[in-house]
C-alpha positions in Angstrom: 15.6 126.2 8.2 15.3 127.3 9.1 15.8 130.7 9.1 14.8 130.7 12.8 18.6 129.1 13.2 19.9 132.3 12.0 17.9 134.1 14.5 18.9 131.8 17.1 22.9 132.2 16.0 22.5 136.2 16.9 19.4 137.3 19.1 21.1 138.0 22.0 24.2 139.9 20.0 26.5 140.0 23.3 30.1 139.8 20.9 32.2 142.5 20.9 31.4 144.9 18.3 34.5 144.6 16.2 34.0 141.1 16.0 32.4 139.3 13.7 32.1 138.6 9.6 28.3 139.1 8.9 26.2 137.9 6.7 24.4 140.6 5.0 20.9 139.7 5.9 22.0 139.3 9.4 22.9 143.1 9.8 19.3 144.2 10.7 20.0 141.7 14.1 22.8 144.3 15.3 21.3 146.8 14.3 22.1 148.7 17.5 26.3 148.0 17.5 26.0 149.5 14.3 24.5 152.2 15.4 26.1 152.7 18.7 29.3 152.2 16.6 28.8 155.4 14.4 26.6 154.2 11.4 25.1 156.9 9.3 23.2 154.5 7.3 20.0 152.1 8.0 21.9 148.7 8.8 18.5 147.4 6.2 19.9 149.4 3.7 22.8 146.7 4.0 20.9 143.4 3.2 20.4 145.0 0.0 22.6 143.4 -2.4 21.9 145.8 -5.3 21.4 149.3 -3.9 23.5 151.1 -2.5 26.7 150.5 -1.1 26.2 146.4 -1.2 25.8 146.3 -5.2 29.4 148.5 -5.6 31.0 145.0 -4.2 32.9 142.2 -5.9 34.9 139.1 -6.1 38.0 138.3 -8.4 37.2 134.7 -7.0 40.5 135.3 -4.1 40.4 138.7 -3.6 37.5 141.0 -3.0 37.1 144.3 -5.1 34.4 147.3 -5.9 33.4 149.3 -8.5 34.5 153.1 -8.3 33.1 154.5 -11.4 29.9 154.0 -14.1 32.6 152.4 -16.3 33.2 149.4 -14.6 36.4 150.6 -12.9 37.3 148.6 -10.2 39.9 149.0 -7.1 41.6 146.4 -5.7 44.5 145.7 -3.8 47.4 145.4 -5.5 48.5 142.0 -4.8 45.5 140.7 -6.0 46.4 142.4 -9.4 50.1 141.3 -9.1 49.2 138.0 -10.7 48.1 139.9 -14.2 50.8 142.5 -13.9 53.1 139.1 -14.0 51.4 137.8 -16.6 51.7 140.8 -19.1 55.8 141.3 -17.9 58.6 140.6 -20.1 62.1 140.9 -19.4 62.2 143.7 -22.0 58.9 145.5 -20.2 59.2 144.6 -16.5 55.6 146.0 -15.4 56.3 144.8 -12.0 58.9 147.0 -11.1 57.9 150.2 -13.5 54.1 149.6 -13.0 51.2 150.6 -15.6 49.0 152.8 -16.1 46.4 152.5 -19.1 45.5 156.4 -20.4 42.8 155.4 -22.4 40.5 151.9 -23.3 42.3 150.8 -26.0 45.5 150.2 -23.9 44.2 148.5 -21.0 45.5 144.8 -21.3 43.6 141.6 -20.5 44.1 139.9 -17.8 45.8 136.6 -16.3 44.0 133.7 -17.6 40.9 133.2 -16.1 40.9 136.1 -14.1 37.2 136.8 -13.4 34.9 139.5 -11.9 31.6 138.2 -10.0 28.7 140.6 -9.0 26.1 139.3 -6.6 22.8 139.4 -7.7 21.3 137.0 -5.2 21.5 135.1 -1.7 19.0 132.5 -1.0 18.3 130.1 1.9 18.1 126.5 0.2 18.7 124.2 3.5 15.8 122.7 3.2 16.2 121.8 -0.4 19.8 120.9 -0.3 19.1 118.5 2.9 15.9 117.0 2.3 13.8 114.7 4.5 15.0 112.1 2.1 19.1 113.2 2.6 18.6 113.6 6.4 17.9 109.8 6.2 21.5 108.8 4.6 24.8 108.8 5.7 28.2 108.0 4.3 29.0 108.1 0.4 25.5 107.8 -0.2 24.6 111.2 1.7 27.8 112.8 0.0 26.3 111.8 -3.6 22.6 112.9 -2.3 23.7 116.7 -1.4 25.9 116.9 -4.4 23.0 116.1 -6.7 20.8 118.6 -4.7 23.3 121.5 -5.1 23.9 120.8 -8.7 20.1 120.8 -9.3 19.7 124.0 -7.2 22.7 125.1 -9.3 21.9 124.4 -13.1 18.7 126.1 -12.4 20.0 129.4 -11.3 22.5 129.2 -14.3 20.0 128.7 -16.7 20.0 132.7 -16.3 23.1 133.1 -18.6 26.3 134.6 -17.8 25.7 134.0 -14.2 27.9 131.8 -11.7 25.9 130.1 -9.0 27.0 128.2 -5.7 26.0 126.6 -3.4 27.6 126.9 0.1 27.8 125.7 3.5 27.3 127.0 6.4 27.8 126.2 10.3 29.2 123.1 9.3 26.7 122.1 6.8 23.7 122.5 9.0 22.7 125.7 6.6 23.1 126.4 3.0 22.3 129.1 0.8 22.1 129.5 -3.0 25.1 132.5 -4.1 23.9 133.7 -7.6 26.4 136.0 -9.4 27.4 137.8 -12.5 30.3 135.9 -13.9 32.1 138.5 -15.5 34.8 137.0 -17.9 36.5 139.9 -19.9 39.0 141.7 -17.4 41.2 144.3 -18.3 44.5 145.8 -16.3 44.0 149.6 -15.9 46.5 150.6 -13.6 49.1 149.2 -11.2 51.3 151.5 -9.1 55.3 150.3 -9.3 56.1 147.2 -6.8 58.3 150.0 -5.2 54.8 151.6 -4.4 52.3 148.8 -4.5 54.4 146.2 -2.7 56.8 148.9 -0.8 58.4 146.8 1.9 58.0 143.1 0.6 58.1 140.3 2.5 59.7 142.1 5.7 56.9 144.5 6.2 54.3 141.2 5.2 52.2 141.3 8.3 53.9 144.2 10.3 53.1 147.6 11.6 54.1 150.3 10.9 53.4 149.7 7.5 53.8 151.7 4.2 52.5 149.6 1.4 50.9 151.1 -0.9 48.5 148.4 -1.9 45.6 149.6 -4.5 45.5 148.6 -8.4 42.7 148.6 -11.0 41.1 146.6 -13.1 38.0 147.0 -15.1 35.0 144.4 -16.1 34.0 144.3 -19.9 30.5 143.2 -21.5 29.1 142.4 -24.6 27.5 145.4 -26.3 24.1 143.9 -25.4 25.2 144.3 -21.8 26.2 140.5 -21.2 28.7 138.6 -19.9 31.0 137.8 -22.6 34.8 136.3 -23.6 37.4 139.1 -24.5 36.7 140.6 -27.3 38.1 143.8 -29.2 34.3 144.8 -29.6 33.5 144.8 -25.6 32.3 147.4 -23.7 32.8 148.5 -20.3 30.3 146.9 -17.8 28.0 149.8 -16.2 26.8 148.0 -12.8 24.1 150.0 -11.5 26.2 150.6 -8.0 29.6 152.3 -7.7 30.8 153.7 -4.9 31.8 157.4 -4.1 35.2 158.7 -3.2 34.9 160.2 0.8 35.7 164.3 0.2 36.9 164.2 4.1 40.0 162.4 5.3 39.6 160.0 8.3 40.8 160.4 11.8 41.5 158.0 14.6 38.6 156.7 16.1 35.6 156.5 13.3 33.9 154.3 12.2 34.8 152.0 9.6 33.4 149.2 8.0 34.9 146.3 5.2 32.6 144.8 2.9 34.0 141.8 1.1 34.5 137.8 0.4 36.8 136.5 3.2 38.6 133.0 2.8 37.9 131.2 5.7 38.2 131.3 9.6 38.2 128.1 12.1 36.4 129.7 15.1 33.9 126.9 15.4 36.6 123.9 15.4 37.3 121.0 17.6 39.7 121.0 20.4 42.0 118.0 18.2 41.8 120.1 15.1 43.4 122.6 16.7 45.8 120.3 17.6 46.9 118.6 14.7 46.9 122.3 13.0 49.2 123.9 15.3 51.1 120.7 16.7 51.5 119.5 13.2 50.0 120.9 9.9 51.7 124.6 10.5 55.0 123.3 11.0 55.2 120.7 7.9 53.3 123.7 5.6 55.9 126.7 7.4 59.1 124.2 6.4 58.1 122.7 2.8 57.0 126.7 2.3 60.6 127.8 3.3 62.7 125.1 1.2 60.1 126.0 -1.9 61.0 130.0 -1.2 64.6 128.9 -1.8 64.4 126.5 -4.3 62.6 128.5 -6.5 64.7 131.5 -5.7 68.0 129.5 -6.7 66.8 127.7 -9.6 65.3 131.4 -11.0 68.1 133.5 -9.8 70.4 133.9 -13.6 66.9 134.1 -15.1 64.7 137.5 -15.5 61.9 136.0 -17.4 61.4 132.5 -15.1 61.9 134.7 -11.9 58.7 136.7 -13.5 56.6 133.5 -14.2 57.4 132.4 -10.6 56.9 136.0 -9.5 53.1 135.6 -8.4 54.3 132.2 -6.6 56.6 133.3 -4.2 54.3 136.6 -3.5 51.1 133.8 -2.4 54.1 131.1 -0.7 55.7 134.1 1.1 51.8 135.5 2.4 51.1 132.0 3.5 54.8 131.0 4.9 54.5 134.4 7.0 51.0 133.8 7.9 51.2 130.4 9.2 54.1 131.3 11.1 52.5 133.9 12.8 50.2 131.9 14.0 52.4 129.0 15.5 54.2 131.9 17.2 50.9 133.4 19.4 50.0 129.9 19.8 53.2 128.9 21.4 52.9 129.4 25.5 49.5 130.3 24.5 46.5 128.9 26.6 44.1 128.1 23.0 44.2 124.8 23.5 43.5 124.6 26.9 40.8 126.8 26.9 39.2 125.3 23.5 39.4 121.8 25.3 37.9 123.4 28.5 34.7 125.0 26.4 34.1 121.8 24.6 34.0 119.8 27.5 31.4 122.3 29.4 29.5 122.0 25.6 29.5 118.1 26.5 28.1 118.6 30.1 25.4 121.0 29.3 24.4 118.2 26.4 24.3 115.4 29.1 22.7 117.4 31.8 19.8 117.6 30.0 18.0 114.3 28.6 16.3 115.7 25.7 19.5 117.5 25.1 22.2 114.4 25.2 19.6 112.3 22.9 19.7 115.0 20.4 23.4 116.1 20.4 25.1 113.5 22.3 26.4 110.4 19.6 27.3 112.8 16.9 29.7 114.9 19.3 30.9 111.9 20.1 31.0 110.5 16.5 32.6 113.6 14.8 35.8 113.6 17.2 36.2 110.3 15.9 35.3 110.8 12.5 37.5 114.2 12.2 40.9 112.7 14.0 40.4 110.2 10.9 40.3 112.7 8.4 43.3 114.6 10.4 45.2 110.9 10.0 44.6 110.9 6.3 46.0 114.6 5.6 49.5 113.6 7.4 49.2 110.9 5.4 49.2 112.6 2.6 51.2 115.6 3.1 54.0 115.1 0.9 52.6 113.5 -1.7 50.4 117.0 -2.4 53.5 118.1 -3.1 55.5 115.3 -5.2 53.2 115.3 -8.1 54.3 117.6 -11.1 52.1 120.3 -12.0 52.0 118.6 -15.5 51.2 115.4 -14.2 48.4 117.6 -12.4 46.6 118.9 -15.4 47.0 115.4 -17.0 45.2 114.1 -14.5 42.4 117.0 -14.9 42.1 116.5 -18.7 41.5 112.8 -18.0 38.8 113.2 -15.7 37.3 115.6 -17.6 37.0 113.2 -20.6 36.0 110.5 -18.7 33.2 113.1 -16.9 32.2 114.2 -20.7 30.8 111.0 -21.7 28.4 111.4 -19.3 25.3 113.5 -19.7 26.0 116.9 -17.8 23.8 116.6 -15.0 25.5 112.9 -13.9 29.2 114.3 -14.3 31.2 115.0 -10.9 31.2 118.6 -9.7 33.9 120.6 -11.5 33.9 118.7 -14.6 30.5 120.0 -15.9 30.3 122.2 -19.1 30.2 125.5 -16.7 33.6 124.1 -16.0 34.4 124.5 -19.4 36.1 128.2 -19.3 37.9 127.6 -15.9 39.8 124.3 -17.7 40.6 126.5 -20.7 42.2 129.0 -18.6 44.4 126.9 -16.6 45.9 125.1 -20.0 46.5 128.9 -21.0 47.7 130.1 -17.6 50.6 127.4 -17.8 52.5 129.3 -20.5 53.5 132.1 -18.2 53.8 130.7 -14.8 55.7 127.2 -15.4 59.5 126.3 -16.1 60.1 122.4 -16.3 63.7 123.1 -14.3 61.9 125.0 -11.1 59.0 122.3 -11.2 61.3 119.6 -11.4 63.6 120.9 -8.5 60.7 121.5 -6.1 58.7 118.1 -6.9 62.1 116.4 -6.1 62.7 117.9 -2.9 59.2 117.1 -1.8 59.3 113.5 -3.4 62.9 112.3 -1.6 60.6 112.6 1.6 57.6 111.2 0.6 59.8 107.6 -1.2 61.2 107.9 2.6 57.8 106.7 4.1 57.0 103.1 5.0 55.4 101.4 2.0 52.8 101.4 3.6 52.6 105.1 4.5 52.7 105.6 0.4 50.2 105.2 -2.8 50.7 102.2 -4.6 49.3 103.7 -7.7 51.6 107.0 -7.7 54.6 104.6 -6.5 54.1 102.7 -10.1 53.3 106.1 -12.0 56.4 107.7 -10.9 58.4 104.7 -10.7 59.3 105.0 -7.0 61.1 102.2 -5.2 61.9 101.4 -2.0 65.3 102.4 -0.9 65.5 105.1 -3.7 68.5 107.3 -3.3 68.1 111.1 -4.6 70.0 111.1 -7.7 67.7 107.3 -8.4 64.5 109.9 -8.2 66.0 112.8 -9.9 66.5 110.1 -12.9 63.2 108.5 -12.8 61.9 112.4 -12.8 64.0 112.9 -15.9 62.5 110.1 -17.5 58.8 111.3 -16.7 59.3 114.7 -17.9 61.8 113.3 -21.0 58.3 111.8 -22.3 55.6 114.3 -22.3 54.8 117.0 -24.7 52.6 118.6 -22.3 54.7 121.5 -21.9 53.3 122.9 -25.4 50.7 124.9 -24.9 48.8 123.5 -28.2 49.6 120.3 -27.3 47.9 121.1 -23.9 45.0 122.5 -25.3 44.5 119.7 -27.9 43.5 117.5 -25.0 40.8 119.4 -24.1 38.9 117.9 -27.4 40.1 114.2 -26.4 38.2 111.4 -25.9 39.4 108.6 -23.2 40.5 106.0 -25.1 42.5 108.5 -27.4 44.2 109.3 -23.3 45.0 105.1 -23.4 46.6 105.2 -26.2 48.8 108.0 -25.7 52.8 107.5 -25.4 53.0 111.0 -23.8 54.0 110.2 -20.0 52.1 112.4 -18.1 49.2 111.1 -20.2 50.0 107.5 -19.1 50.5 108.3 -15.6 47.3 110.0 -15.4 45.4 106.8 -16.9 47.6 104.5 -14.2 46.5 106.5 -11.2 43.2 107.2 -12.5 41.0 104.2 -11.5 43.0 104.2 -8.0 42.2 108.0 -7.3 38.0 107.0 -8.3 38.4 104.9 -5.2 39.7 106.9 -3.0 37.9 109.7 -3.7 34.9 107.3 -2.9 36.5 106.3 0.4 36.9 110.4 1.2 33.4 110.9 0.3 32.2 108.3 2.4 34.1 110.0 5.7 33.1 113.0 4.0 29.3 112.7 4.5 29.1 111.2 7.8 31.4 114.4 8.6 28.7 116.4 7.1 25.3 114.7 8.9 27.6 114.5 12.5 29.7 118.2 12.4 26.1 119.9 11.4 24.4 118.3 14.6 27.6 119.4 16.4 27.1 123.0 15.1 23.6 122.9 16.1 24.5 122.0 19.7 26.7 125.0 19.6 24.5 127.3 18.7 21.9 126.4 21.6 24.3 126.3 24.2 26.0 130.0 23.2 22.6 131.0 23.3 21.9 129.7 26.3 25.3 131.7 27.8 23.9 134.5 26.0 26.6 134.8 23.4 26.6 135.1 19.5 27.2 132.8 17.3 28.0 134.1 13.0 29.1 131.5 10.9 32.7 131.2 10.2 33.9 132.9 6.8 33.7 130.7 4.0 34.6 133.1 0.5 30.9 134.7 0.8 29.6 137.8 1.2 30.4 139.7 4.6 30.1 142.7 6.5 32.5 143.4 9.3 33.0 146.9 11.4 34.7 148.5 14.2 36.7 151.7 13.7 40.4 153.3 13.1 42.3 152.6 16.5 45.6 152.6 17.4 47.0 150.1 19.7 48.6 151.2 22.9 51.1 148.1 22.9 52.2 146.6 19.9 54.2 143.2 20.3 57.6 145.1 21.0 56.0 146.8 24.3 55.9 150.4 21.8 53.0 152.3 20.6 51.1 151.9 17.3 49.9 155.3 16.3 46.9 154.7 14.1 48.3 156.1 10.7 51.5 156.1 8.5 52.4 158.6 6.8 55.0 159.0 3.7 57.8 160.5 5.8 58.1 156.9 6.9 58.4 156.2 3.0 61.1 158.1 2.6 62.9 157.0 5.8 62.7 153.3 4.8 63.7 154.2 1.3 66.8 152.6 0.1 66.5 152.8 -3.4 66.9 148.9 -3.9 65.5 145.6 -3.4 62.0 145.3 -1.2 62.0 149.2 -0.4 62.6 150.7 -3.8 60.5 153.7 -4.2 60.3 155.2 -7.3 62.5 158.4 -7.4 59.7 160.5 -8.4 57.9 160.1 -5.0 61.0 160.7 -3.7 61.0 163.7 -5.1 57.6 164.8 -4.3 58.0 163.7 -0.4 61.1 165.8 -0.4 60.1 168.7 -1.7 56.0 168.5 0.3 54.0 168.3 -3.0 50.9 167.0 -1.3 48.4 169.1 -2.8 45.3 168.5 -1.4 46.0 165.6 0.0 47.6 166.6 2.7 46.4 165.4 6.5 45.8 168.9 8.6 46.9 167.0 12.0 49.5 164.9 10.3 50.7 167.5 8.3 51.9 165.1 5.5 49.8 162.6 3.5 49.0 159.8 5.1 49.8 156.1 4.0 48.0 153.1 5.8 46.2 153.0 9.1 45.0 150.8 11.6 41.4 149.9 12.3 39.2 147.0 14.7 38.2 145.0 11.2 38.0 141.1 12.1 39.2 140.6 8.5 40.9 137.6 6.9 42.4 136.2 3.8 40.1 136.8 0.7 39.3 140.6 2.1 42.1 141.5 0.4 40.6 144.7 -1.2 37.7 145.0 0.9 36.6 148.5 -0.1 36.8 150.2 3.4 33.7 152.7 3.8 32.9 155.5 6.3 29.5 156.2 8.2 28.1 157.2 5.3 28.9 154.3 2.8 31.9 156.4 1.1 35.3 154.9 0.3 37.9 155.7 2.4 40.2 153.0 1.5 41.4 149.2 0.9 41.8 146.4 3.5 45.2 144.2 2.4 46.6 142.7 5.7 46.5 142.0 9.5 49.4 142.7 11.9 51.2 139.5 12.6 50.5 138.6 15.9 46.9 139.1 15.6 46.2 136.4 12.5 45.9 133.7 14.8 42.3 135.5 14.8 41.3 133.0 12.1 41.5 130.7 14.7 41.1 132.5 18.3 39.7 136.0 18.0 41.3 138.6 20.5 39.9 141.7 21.0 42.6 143.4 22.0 45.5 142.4 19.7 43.4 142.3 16.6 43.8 145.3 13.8 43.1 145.3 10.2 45.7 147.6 8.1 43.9 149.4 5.3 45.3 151.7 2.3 44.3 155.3 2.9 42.3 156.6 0.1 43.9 160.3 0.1 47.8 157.9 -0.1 46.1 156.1 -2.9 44.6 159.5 -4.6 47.8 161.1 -4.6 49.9 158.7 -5.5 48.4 158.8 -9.1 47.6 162.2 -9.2 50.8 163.2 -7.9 53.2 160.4 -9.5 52.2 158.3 -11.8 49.7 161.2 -13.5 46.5 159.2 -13.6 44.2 162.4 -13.8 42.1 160.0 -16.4 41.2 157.5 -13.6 41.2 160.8 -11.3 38.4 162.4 -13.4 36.5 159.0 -13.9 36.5 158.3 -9.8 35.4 162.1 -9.3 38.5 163.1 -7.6 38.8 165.6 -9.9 
């Protein structure tokens, strides 16, 4: 490294200031935007990932979260809570729509299966180890099998300090890579969820829109063994004391200060090629925005004379609705948009700087040349493919999974494929269990048939020859011929019993080739098949890798050379981002956003049904001002959720937001709509972060639902 590559990505620091998803140890770089921007703190202070504020931040492995209290409270958005709000809902006590609210330990419930809390204890540059001289040397499969061996090394070593979960991951492309070494913490508790006429107060029409008036915080809390470790659930836990939490701001925010989100975004595309934004918008968006929309509906009308389905599917629809809005967002700013254009226009001037230099076009030249090629493959194979992700029963699925995994186990644990090793173990177990609530073999079997009449449409040749034979496809298949060979498949399997499912966990493979059970027996059919394929992925995979890192690296110089920065795009690590609460003088119907909601607008949107249900008692307390202290003086009334510059994506959902001095003022949980093409094209101007006021969130439960226990823990009291 090639740390100096960092450097290089950064020195001259000429990007807006709002823009931008840091890497912590980067901060001290722009140091002066965060300054000129309002910081209180020293930007160092941020690279420490165990002081103060860095060590009050976690993952949930989606979402991102912090701790609030010495307790091992931790706040989160509410939709990344939903899912174990689902979970623990009945028909008989519908938590969704009354919420919860856990007064003391003892009736806090666990969460969804598998739901995990991870602290970061370390972030380590292992470029050099992951790519060695001997890996720069190979290409293809062979260079694939090389850096996965290097990464599982790097990674059994970290792990052989228990109860930790370590990663490896890329960076720019694959040109850096740095060890992620967390505490995996594996007994999660609900603690409190406001009602979805609160937490998810104006549904799907408000998804992505401004002015919004979602209250969007919930709780969870991490448990230990009494030793301090990271343990299972167990009655005899204790709460998790992490030696960070953040403190509650005592002083309300105003328009124009700073803020700052730290969190684990998703992933952003900033850095990609002219034809993959092509074959995204052009192609991907639309097939993913209609499959989304007939899933939406199918599910809704297969669910709809059925409380307790429509709650397993409840966490389903939330994440297809996010992404259905999401992506269509984005095809919308992109349409009579100039991206393309000017993406194509960039790369080209990338390609003539490379060629006006000699040393320059023998260094860069062949693999920006090779990874066009090499990526409009890849794109090829994923249209390929597109309906067949979605023709293959999620029991068929996790056949397939337990398979591998007991063909992987008779291996010695180092050899096995990534994903299948014994720290796999617990995420395997959890995705048996999580079946139980979130499946229905009706809904499953309506939506893999509606994705499955398209795929049997394709040319033979367009299809898989082993999943064809599995499933029993045909050419010429009409619908109700499908729907029939479906009932067939799903007539033979026992896999929808969660013992039955967990019993395969213990199998050995040739107990898998014996088996009568369908799924079983489909998994076995397709599994030699999928071995070579996956080879033939890798192999494109790795020559990817050694021609999209050179590509990066090209980059890099040449932005440099312009005097622009370059940060990596987001990729579920660690980031800091900052820019402050602003208002937007146009919003996308030529009127004014005003920086902050307020609950007036609560109780003018209020219907008392449907997406904007709000619970009677807020009602109440709007009505008659019972804001206590929580009060805005400008405002006048509380305020709700407010806008600020954060380049934020998906996975910052419940970024603790922070002031100037590191205090919590809040929760990321969404972008207005027409600014999400950001993940692709950042705009200055357009892009705003929306962000759960803290003083909305504090009242709420002080207020309402008469959380003074939480209140008193957080030192709001």
């Amino acid at each position: 490294m090639k740390k100096t590559l960092i450097t290089l990505a950064i020195l001259s620091n000429v990007a807006y200031a709002d823009e931008g998803m840091w890497m912590p140890q980067q901060l001290p770089q722009v140091a002066k935007q965060l300054k000129e921007a309002g910081l209180k703190l020293d930007p160092a202070a941020l690279t420490k990932l165990t002081e103060f504020p860095m060590g009050a931040i976690v993952s949930l492995g989606g979402c991102s979260a912090s701790f609030v209290s010495q307790l091992g409270l931790v706040a989160t958005n509410h939709h990344c809570v939903y899912g174990s709000v689902a979970h623990n809902s009945t028909k008989e006590n519908d938590l969704l729509a009354n919420g919860f609210l856990a007064k003391t330990f003892a009736d806090e419930l666990p969460a969804a299966p598998g739901s995990r809390i991870f602290v970061t204890k370390e972030v380590r540059n292992v470029s050099e180890q992951v790519i060695s001289a001997e890996v720069a040397k190979l290409s293809g499969k062979k260079r694939s099998d090389a850096i996965e061996k290097n990464q599982k090394a790097i990674v059994a070593e970290c792990e052989k300090d228990e109860g930790h979960r370590c990663t490896v991951s890329a960076y720019y492309g694959g040109l850096e890579f740095y060890l992620i070494k967390q505490l995996e913490i594996r007994d999660v508790r609900l603690v409190h969820a406001p009602p979805a006429g609160v937490g998810k107060f104006g549904g799907d029409t408000d998804n992505w829109m401004w002015p919004r008036h979602t209250g969007d915080y919930g709780f969870y809390r991490a448990y230990v063994s009494k030793d301090g470790k990271a343990a299972d659930f167990s009655k005899d836990n204790v709460p998790y004391v992490p030696k960070m939490s953040l403190k509650l701001a005592k002083e309300g925010v105003k328009e124009g200060d700073f803020v700052m989100a730290l969190g684990y975004p998703g992933r952003t595309n900033r850095h990609r090629l002219p034809s993959e934004v092509a074959y995204t918008f052009d192609w991907n968006y639309p097939a993913f925005v209609k499959a989304s929309g007939e899933n939406l509906a199918i599910i809704a009308r297969e669910t709809k004379d059925n409380k307790d389905t429509s709650l397993k599917y409840a966490g389903q629809v939330a994440g297809i609705n996010n992404y259905y809005k999401n992506r269509q967002g984005m095809l919308d700013s992109y349409a009579g948009s100039d991206f393309l254009a000017r993406k194509t226009r960039e790369h080209e001037e990338l390609k003539a700087w490379v060629n006006a230099s000699p040393a320059r076009k023998k260094e860069f030249a062949a693999d920006i040349g090779q990874v066009e090629k090499l990526i409009a493959e890849r794109d090829a194979d994923g249209k390929r493919d597109f309906f067949l992700a979605y023709s293959q029963p999620r029991l068929l699925n996790t056949a397939r999974s337990l398979y591998r995994l007991a063909n992987e186990s008779t291996k010695p644990d180092a050899e096995r494929k990534a994903g299948y090793q014994v720290r796999d173990l617990p995420r395997f177990k959890s995705s048996v269990a999580a079946v139980e609530r979130s499946y229905d073999e009706k809904v499953d079997k309506a939506l893999v048939l509606n994705s499955l009449s398209k795929y049997a449409a394709l040319p033979q040749a367009q299809r898989r020859a082993s999943f064809d034979a599995a499933i029993g496809i045909k050419d010429g298949m009409t619908t109700a011929q499908l729907a029939g060979a479906l009932d067939t498949l799903y007539a033979g399997s026992k896999l929808g019993d969660m013992a039955e499912r967990a019993a395969w966990l213990e199998r050995k493979p040739e107990e898998f080739k014996a088996s009568k059970d369908s799924f079983i027996q489909a998994a076995v059919a397709m599994y030699e098949p999928g071995l070579k394929l996956e080879a033939e992925e890798e192999e494109l995979g790795g020559n990817i890798q050694q021609s999209y890192a050179n590509y990066m690296k090209a980059k890099i110089a040449y932005m440099k050379s312009k005097g622009q920065a370059v940060y990596p795009d987001a990729n579920s690590t660690l980031r800091v981002t900052f820019g402050r609460i602003a208002a937007r003088d146009h919003g996308a119907d030529g009127t004014t956003w005003t920086a902050f909601t307020t609950v007036n607008g609560v109780a003018a949107k209020a219907t008392g049904a449907g997406e904007f249900n709000a619970p009677a008692a807020q009602l109440a307390a709007i009505k008659a001002k019972d804001f206590g202290k929580y009060a805005d003086a400008k405002l006048k009334t509380v305020p709700v959720d407010y806008l600020a510059t954060l380049d934020i994506t998906g996975g910052n959902s419940g970024s603790a937001a922070l002031n100037a001095k590191g205090e919590f003022i809040g929760l990321a949980f969404d972008g207005t709509l027409d600014s999400i093409i950001a993940d692709w094209d950042y705009n200055k101007a357009n892009s705003r972060s929306i962000q759960v006021d803290l003083r909305y969130m504090l009242w709420n439960m002080k207020h309402i639902d008469k959380a003074g226990n939480l209140l008193k823990e957080m030192g709001a009291e």
